[in-house]
TIDREN-688180 format. One record per residue: x, y, z of N, C-alpha, C in turn. Coordinates in steps of 0.05 Angstrom, whole numbers, padded with zeros to 5 digits, always signed. Each point is the difference from the previous one (the first is absolute). Layout:
N
XYZXYZXYZ ...
//
This chain:
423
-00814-04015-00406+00003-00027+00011-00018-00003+00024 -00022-00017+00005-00013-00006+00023+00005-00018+00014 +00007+00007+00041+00012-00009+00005-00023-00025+00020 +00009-00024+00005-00021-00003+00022+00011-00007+00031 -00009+00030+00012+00015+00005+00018+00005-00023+00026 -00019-00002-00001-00001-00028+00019+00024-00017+00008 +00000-00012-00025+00027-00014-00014+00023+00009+00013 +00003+00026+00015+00031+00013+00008-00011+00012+00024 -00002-00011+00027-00001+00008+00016+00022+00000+00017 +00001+00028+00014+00021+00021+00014+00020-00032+00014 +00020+00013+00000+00028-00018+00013+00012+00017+00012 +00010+00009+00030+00022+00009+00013+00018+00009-00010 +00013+00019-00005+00028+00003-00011+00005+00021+00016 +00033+00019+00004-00001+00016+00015+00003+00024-00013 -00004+00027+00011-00004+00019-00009+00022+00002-00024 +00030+00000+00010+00023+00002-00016-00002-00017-00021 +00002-00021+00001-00011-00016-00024-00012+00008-00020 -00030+00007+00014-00017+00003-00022+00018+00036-00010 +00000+00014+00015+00013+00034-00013+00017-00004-00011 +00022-00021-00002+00017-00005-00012-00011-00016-00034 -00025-00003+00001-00011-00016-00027-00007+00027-00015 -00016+00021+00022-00017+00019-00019+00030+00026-00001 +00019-00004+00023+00019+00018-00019+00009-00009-00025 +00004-00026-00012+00007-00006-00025-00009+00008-00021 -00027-00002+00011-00015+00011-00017-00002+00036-00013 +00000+00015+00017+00000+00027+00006+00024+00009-00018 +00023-00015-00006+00027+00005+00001-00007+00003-00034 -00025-00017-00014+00006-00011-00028-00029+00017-00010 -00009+00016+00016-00018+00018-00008-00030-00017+00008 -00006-00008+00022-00034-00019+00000-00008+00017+00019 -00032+00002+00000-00023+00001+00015-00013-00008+00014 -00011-00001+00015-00024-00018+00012-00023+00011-00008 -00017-00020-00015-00031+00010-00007-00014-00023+00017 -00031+00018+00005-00017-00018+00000-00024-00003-00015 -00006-00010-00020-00005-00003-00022-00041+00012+00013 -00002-00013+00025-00026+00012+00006-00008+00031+00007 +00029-00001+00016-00014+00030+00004+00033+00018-00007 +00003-00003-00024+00018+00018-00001+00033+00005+00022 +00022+00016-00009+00014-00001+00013+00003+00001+00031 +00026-00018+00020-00008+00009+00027+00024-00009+00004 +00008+00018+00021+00032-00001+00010-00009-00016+00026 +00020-00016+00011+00009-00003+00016+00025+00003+00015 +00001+00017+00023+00023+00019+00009+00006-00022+00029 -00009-00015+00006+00011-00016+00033-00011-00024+00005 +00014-00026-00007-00006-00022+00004+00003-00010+00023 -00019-00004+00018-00006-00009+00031+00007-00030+00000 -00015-00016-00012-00010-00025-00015+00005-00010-00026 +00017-00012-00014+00001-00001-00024+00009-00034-00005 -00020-00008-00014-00005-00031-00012+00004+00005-00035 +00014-00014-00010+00006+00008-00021-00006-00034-00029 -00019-00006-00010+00004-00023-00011-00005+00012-00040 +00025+00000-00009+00001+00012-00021+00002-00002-00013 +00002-00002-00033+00016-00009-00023+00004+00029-00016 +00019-00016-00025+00001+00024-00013-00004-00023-00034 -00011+00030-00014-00003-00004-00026+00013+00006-00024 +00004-00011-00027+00015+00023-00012-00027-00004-00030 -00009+00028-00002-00023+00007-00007+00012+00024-00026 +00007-00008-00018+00010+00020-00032+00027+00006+00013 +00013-00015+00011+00026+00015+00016+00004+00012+00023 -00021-00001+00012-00001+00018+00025-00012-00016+00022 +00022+00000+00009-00005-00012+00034-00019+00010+00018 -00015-00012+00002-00024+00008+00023+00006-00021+00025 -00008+00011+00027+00003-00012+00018-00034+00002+00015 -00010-00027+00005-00029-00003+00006+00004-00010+00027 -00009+00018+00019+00004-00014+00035-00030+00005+00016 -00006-00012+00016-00012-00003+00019+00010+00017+00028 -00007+00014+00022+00007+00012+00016-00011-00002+00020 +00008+00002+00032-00015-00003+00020+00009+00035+00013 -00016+00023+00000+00007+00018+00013-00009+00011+00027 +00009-00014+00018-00017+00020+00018-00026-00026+00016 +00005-00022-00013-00019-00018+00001-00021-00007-00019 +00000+00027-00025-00020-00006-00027+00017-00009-00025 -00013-00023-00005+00019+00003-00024-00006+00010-00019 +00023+00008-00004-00011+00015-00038+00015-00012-00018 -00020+00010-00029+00015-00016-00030+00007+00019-00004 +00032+00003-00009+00015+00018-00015+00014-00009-00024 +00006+00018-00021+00006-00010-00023+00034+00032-00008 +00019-00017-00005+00010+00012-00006+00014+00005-00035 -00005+00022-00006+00007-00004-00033+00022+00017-00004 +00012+00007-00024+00013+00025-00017-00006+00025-00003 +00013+00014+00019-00008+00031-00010+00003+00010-00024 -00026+00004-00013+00010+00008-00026-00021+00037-00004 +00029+00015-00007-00006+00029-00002-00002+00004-00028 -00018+00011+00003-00016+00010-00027+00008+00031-00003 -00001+00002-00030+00011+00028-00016-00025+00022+00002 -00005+00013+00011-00030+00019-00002+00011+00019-00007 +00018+00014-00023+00003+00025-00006+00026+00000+00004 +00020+00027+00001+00010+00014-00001+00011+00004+00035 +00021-00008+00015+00007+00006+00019-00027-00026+00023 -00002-00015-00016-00027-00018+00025+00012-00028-00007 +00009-00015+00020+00000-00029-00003-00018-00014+00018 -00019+00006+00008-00025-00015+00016+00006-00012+00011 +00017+00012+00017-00002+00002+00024-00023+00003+00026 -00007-00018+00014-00024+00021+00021+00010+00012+00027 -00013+00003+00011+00010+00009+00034+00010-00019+00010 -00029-00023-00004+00003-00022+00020+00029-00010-00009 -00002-00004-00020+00023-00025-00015+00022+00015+00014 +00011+00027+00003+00025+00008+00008+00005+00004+00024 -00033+00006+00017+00010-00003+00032+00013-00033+00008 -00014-00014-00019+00006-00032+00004+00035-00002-00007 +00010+00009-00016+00024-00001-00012+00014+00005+00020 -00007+00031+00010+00019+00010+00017+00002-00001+00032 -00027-00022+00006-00007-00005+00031+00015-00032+00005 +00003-00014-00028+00013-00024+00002+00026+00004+00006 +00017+00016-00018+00028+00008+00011+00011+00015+00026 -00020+00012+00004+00000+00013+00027+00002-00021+00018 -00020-00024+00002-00002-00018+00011+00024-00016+00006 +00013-00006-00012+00026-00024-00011+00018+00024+00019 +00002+00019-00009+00024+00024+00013+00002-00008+00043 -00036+00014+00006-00009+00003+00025-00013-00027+00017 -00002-00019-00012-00015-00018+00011-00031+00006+00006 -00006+00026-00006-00023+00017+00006-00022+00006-00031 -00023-00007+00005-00016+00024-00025+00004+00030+00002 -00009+00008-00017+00000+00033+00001-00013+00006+00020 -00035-00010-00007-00011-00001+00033+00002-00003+00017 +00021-00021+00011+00004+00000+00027+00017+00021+00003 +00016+00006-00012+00020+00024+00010+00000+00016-00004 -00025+00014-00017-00010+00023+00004-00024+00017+00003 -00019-00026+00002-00030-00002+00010-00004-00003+00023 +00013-00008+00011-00014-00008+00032-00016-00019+00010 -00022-00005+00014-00017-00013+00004-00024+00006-00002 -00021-00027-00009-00022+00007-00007-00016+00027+00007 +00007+00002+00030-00022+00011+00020+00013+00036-00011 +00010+00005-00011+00016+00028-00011-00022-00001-00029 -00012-00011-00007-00022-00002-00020-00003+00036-00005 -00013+00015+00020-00012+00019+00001+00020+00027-00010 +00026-00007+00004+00025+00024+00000-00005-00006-00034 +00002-00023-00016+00007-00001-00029-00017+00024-00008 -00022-00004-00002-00014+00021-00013+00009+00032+00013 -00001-00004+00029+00005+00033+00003+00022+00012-00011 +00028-00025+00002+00029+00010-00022-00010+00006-00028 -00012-00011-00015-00013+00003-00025-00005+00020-00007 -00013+00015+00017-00007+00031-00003+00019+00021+00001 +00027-00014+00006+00027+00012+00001+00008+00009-00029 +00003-00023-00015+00011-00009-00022-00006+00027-00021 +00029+00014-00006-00005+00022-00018-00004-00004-00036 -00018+00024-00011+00009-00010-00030+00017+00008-00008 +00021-00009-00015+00025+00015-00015-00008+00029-00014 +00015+00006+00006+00001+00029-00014+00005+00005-00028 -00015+00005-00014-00007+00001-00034-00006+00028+00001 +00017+00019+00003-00006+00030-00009+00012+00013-00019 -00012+00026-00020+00012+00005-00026+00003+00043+00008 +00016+00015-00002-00001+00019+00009-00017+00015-00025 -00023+00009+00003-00027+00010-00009+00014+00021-00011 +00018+00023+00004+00000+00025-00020+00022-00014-00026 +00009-00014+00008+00022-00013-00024-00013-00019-00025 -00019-00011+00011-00016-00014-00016-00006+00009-00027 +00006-00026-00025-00009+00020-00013+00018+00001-00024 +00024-00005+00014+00017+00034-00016+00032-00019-00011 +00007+00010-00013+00024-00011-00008+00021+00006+00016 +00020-00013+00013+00023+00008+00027+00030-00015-00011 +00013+00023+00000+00026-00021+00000+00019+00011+00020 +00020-00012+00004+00020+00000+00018-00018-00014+00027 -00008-00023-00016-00017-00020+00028+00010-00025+00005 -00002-00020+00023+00015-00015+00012-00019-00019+00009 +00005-00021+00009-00016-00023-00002+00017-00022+00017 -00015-00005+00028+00017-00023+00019-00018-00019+00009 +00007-00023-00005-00020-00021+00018+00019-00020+00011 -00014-00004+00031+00008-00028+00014-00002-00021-00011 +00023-00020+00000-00004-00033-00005-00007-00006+00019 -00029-00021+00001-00005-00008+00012-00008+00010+00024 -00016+00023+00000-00003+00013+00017-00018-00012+00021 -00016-00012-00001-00023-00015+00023+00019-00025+00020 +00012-00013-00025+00016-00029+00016+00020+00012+00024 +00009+00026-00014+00022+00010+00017-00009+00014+00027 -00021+00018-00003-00004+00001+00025-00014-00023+00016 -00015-00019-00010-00002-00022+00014+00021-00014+00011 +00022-00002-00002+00023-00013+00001+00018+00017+00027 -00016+00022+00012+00015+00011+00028-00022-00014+00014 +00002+00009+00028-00010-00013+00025-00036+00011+00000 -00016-00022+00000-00027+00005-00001-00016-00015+00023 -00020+00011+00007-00021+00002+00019-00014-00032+00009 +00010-00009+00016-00012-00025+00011-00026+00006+00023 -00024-00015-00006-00025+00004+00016+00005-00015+00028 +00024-00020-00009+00004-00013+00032+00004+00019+00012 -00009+00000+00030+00007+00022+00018-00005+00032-00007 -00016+00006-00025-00015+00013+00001-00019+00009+00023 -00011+00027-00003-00011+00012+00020-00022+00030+00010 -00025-00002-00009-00011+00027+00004+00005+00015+00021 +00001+00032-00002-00002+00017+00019-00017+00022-00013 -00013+00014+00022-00021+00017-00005+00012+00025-00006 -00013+00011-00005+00007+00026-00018+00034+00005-00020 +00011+00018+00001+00014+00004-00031+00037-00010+00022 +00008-00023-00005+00028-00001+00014+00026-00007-00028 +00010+00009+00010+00029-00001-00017+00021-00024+00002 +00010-00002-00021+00008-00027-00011+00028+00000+00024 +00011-00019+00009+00021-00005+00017+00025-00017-00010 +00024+00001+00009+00021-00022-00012-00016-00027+00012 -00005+00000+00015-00015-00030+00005-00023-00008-00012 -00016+00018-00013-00029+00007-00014+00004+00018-00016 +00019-00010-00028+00004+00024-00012-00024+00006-00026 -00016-00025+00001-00024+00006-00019-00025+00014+00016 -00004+00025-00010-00022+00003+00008-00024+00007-00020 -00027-00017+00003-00017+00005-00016-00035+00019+00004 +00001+00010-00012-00027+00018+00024-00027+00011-00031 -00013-00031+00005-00027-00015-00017-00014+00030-00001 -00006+00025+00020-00018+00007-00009+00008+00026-00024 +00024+00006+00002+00013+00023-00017+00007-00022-00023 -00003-00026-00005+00014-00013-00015+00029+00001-00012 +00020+00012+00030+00029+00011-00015+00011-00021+00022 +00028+00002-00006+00016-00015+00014+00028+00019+00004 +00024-00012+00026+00027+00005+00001+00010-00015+00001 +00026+00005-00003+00023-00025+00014+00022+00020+00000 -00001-00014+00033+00033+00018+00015+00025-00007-00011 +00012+00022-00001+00029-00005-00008-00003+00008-00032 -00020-00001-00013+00000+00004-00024-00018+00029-00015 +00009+00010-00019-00022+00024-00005-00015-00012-00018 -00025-00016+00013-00016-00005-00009-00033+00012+00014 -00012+00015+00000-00027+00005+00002-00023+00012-00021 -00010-00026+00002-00026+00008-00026-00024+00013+00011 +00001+00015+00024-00020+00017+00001+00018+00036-00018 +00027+00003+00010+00008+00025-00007-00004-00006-00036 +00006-00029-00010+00002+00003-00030-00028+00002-00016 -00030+00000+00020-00016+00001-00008-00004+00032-00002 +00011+00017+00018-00002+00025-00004+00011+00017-00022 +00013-00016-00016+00014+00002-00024-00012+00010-00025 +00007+00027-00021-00024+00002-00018+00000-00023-00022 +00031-00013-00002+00006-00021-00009-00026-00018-00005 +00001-00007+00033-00019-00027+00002-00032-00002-00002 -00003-00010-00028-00025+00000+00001-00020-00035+00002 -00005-00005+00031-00009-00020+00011-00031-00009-00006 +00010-00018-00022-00018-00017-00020-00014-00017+00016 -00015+00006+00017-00001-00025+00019-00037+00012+00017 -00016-00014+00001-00036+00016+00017+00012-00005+00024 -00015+00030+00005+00000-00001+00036+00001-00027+00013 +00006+00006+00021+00006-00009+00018-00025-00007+00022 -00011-00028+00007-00028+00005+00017+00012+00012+00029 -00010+00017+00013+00013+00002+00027-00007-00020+00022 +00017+00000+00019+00000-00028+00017-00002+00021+00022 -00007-00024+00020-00019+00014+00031+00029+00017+00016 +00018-00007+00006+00022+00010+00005+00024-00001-00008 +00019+00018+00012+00028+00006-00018+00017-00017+00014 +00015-00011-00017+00011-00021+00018+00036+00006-00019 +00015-00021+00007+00030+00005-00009+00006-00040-00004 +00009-00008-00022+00014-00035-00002+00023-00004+00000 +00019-00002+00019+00030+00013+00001-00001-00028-00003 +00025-00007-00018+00007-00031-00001+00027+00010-00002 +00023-00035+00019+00028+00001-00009+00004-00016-00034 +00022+00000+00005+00013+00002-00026+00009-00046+00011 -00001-00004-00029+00006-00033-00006+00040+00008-00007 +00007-00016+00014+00026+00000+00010+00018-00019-00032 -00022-00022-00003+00020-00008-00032+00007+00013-00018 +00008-00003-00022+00009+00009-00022-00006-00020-00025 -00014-00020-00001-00005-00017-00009-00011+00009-00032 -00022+00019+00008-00015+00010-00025+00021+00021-00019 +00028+00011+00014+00014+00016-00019+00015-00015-00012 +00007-00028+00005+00006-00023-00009-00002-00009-00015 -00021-00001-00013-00023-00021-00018-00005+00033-00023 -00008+00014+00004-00002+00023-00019+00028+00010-00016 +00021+00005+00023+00028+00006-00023+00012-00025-00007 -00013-00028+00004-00005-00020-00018-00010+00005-00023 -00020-00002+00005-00014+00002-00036+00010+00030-00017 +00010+00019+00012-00001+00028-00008+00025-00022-00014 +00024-00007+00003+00026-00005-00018-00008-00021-00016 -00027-00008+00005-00003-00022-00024-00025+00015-00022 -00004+00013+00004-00020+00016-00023-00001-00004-00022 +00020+00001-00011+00015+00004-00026-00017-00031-00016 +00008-00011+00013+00004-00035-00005-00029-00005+00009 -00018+00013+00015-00016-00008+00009-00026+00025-00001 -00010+00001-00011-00008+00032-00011-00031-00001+00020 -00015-00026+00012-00018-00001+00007+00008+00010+00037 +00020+00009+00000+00015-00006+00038-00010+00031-00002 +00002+00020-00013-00001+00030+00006-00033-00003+00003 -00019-00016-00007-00034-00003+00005-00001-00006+00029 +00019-00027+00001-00001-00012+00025+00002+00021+00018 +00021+00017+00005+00007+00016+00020-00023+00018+00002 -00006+00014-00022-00013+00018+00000-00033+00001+00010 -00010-00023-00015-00032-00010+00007+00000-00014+00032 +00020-00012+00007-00005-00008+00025-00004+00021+00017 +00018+00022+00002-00011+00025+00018-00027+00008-00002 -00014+00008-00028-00024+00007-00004-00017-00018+00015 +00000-00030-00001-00007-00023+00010-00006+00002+00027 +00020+00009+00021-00004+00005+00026-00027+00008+00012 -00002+00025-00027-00032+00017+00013-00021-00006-00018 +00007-00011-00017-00021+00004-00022-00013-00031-00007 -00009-00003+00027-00017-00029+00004-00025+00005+00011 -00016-00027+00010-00018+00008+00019+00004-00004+00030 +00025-00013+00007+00012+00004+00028+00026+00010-00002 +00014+00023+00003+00017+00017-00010+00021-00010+00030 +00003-00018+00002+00024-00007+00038+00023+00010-00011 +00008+00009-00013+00026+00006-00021-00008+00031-00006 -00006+00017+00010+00000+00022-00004+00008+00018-00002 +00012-00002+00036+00025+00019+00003+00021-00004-00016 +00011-00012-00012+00021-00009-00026-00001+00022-00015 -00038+00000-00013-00004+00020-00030-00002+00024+00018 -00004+00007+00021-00009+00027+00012+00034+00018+00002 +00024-00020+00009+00027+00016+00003+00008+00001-00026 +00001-00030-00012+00015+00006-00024-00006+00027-00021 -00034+00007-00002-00009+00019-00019+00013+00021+00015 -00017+00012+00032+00020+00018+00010+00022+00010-00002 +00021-00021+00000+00027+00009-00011+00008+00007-00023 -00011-00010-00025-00002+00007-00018-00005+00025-00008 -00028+00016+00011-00013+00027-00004+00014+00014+00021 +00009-00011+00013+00027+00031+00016+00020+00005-00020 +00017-00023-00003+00023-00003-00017-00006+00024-00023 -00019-00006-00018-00009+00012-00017+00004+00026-00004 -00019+00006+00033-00012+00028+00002+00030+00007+00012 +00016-00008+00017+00023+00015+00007+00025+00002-00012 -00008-00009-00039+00016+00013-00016-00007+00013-00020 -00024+00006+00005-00012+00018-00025+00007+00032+00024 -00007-00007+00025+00010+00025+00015+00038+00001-00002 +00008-00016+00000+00030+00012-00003+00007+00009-00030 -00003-00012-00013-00011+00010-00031-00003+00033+00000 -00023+00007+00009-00015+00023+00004+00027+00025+00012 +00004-00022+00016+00017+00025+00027+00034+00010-00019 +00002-00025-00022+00027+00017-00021-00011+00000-00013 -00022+00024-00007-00012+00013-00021-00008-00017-00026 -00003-00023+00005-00015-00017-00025-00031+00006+00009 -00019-00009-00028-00029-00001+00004-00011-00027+00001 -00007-00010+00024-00017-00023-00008-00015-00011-00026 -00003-00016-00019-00026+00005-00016-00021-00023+00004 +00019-00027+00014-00017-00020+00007+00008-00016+00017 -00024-00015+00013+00007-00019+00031-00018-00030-00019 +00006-00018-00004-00006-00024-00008+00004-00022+00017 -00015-00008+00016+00010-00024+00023+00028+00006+00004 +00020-00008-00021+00018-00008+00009+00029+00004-00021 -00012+00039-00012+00017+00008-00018-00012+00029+00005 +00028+00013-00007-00005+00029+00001+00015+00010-00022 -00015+00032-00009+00012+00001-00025+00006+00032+00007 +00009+00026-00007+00011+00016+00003+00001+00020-00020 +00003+00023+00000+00011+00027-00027+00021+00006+00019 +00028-00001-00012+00022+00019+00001+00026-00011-00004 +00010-00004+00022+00032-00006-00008+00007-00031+00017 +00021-00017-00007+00003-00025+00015+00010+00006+00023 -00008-00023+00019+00007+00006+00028+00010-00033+00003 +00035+00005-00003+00009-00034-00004+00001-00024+00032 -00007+00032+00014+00017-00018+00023-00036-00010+00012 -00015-00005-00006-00031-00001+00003-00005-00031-00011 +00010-00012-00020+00003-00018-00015+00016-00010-00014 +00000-00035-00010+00028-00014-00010-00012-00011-00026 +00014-00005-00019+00001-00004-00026-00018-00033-00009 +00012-00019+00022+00004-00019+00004-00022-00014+00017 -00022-00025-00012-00024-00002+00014+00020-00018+00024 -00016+00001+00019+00011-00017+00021-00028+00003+00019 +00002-00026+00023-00029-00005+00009+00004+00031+00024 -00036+00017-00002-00002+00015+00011+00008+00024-00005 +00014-00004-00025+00029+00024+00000-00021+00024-00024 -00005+00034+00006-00010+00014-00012+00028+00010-00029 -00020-00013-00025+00018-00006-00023-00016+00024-00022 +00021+00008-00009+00009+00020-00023-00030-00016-00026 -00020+00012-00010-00011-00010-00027+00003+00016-00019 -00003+00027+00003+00005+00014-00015+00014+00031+00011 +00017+00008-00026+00013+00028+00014+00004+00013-00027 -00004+00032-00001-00008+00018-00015-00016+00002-00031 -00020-00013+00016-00023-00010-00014-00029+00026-00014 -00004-00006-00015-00032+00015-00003-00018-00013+00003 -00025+00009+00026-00018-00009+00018-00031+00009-00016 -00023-00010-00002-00027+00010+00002-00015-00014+00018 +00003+00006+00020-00028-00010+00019-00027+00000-00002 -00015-00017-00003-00032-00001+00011-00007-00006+00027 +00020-00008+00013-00018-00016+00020+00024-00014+00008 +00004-00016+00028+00023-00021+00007+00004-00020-00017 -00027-00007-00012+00007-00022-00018-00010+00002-00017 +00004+00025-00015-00005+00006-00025+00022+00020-00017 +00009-00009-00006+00033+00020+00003+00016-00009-00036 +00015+00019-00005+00011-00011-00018+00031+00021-00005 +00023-00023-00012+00022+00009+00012+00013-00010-00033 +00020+00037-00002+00016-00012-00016+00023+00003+00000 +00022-00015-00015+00027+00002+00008+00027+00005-00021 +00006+00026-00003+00012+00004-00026+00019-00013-00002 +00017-00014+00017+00027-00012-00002-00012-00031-00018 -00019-00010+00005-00010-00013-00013-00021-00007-00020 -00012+00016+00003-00034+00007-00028-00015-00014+00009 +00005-00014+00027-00032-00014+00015-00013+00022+00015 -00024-00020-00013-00025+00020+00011-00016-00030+00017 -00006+00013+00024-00015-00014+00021-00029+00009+00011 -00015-00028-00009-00031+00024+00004-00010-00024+00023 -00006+00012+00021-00018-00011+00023-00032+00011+00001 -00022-00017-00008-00025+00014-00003-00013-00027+00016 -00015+00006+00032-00013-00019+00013-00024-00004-00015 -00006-00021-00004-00022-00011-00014-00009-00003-00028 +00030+00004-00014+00001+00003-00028+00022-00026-00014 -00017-00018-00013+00026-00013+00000+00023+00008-00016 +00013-00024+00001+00035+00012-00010+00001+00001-00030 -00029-00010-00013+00014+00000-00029-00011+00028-00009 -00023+00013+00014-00005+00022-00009+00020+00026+00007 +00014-00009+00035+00016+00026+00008+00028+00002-00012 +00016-00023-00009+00015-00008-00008+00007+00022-00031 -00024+00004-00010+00004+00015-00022-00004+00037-00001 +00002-00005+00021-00012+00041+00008+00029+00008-00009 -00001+00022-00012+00028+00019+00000-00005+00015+00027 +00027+00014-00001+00005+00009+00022-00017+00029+00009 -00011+00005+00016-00016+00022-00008-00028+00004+00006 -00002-00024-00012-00036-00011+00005-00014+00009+00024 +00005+00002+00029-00019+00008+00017-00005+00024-00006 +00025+00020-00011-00003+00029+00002-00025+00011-00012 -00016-00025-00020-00023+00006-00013-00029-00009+00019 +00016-00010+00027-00029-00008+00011-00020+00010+00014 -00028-00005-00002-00015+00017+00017-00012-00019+00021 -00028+00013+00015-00006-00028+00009-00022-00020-00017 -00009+00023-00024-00023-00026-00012+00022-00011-00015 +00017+00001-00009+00013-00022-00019+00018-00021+00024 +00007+00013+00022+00011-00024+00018-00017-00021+00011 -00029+00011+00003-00014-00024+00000-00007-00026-00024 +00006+00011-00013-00009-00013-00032+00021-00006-00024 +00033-00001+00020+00017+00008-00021+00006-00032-00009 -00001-00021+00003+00004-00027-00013-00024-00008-00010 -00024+00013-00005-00020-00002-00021+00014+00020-00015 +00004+00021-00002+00007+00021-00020+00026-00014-00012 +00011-00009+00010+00030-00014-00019-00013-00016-00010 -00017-00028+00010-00008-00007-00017-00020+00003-00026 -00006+00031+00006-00022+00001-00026+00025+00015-00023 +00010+00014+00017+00023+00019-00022+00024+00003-00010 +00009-00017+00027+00031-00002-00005+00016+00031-00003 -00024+00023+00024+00025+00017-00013+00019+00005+00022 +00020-00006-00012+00032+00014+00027+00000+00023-00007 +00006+00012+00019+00012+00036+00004+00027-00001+00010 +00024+00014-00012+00035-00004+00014+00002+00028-00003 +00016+00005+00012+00019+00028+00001+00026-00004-00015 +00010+00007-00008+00023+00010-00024+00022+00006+00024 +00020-00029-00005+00020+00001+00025+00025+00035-00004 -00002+00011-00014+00017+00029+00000-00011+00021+00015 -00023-00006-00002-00036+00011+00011+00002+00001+00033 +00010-00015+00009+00008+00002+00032+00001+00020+00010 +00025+00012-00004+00007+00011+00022-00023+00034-00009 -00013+00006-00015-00020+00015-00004-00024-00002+00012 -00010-00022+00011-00020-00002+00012-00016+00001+00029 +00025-00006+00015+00000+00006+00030+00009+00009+00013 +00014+00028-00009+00017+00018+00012+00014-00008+00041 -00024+00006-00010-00015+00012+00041+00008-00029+00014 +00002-00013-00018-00002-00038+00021+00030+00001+00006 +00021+00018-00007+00029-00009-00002+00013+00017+00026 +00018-00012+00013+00011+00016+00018+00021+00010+00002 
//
């Protein structure tokens, strides 16, 4: 539809007003596009003239407004979010679309953007990027002599919702943020501390430090050096006093079910924080990952310490050889809560995310192969890595597709094969 803009020039309205139009909208799933240059949020209306109509266009309500922000006006166009099917576990979803989702509710909660309440001010420009260099990669490790090999009496735990949930404790506000020179320690008043040139971080009160988890044989940090900077400095920030954002997340976490695109939302908006080209939202992805890769790492060590064997660290699942350890985990997903997936299972690892699991109580067989799709892995018997080398792992979804040949092990065949893996 072409509009001629002229025709609708800006009118006064007040902020509430108009947020009260575009919450309606928000509520029934709409966007703001701008058809010229692509999507653009608007997070704080200074100025807002609003002269609008709406359309109904195949059924779908579009809302066409005019805007005065700031003193510029802009043409905004608001339409239907519509999520697209890309595969297997993808509803197209983007970053943007879910930081928008989840900065609007935040909004309505705090009277605040995310940015303001956890960005700071412009002139803090310079800390975004140095926090950035904070930001850890999850831990995707596979224990190298196990590899390989057929394992049973293995165990299998992952967090619900593991990113939302640690986002959802007390996180790092740039207001009143603050450099100090050389290496200082996080305080109850400054309990974030960030230190750009080791790229690790703490936070007091909590066992969280990603310099000790980098020392980890666990952790293998997927990530190029680091450029060095002229001096060592320390970014102690306090902590944002709302609760607003744990609000809005164990929101959507109880509506999942019903709403299958809210677990993207939660999830891509963290990524979102850092993974822009002005990252003011950083510190967000820098604790939340942090917490995550301690969590991790400080139960694959308790694990360890009652004689189980690690066999894998996956972001945000750990898997095990030996015996159950009940009081470690609950049956029952709940937000945050480290949940039971599998228990006395037979394991073949390749890799964190190359793994394949099977389960006699049931005759499922589970094959995880990164970069292979699902209709080819879907069909592997159980067994299949035990045949792998590395020229056929480079080349193994051309080789299925030229041959189709599966390799399985003979489920009686078990317990013959990996003596040594059992404890």
């Amino acid at each position: 539809m072409n509009i001629n803009w002229r025709d609708y020039t800006p009118a006064k309205v007040t902020p509430e007003r108009f947020n009260k139009i575009l919450d309606g909208f928000e509520k029934i799933g709409m966007e703001e596009v701008r058809p010229e240059k692509g999507h653009r949020l608007i997070t704080k209306f200074e100025k807002i003239a609003g002269k609008y109509f709406f359309t109904n266009e195949g059924n779908k309500l579009t809302l066409y407004a005019a805007i005065c922000f700031e003193t510029v006006t802009h043409r905004i166009i608001w339409k239907p979010v519509v999520f697209t099917t890309r595969g297997e576990g993808s509803d197209g979803v983007t970053g943007k679309m879910a930081f928008f989702q989840i900065n609007s509710r935040f909004r309505r909660l705090s009277k605040l953007s995310l940015y303001d309440a956890y960005g700071g001010k412009k002139e803090n420009k310079a800390i975004y990027w140095l926090v950035k260099r904070c930001v850890p990669a999850p831990i995707c490790w596979a224990n190298d002599p196990f590899k390989l090999q057929i394992l049973q009496n293995c165990y299998k735990v992952d967090v619900s919702s593991a990113y939302p949930f640690e986002a959802s404790k007390r996180l790092p506000t740039m207001n009143g943020a603050k450099f100090v020179d050389g290496i200082a320690e996080p305080t109850e008043e400054f309990p974030f501390a960030f230190y750009p040139n080791a790229g690790t971080l703490r936070i007091y009160g909590e066992n969280v430090d990603t310099g000790e988890l980098m020392s980890r044989p666990e952790y293998d940090k997927r990530r190029e050096p680091l450029e060095p900077l002229n001096k060592i400095v320390t970014i102690l920030c306090p902590a944002y006093e709302g609760n607003e954002l744990e609000t809005v997340f164990r929101d959507l976490y109880s509506k999942r079910d019903e709403h299958p695109e809210y677990k993207s939302f939660m999830n891509l908006c963290i990524g979102y924080c850092q993974m822009n080209k002005c990252p003011i939202l950083s510190p967000i992805a820098a604790v939340t990952l942090a917490r995550c890769c301690c969590r991790m790492a400080a139960l694959a060590d308790e694990l360890k310490r009652r004689g189980n064997m690690p066999l894998m660290i996956n972001v945000d699942s750990v898997s095990w050889l030996g015996k159950p350890e009940p009081d470690l985990y609950v049956s029952e997903k709940d937000f945050g809560a480290m949940v039971l997936e599998y228990k006395n299972v037979y394991m073949c690892i390749g890799g964190a995310k190359k793994f394949q699991i099977y389960d006699p109580e049931t005759s499922e067989i589970i094959t995880k192969y990164a970069g292979v799709s699902t209709e080819i892995s879907q069909e592997l018997g159980f067994g299949f890595l035990t045949n792998e080398t590395p020229e056929t792992e480079m080349s193994y979804e051309k080789m299925m597709l030229l041959d189709g040949r599966l390799h399985s092990v003979k489920i009686d065949a078990f317990e013959n094969i990996h003596d040594e893996g059992k404890l």
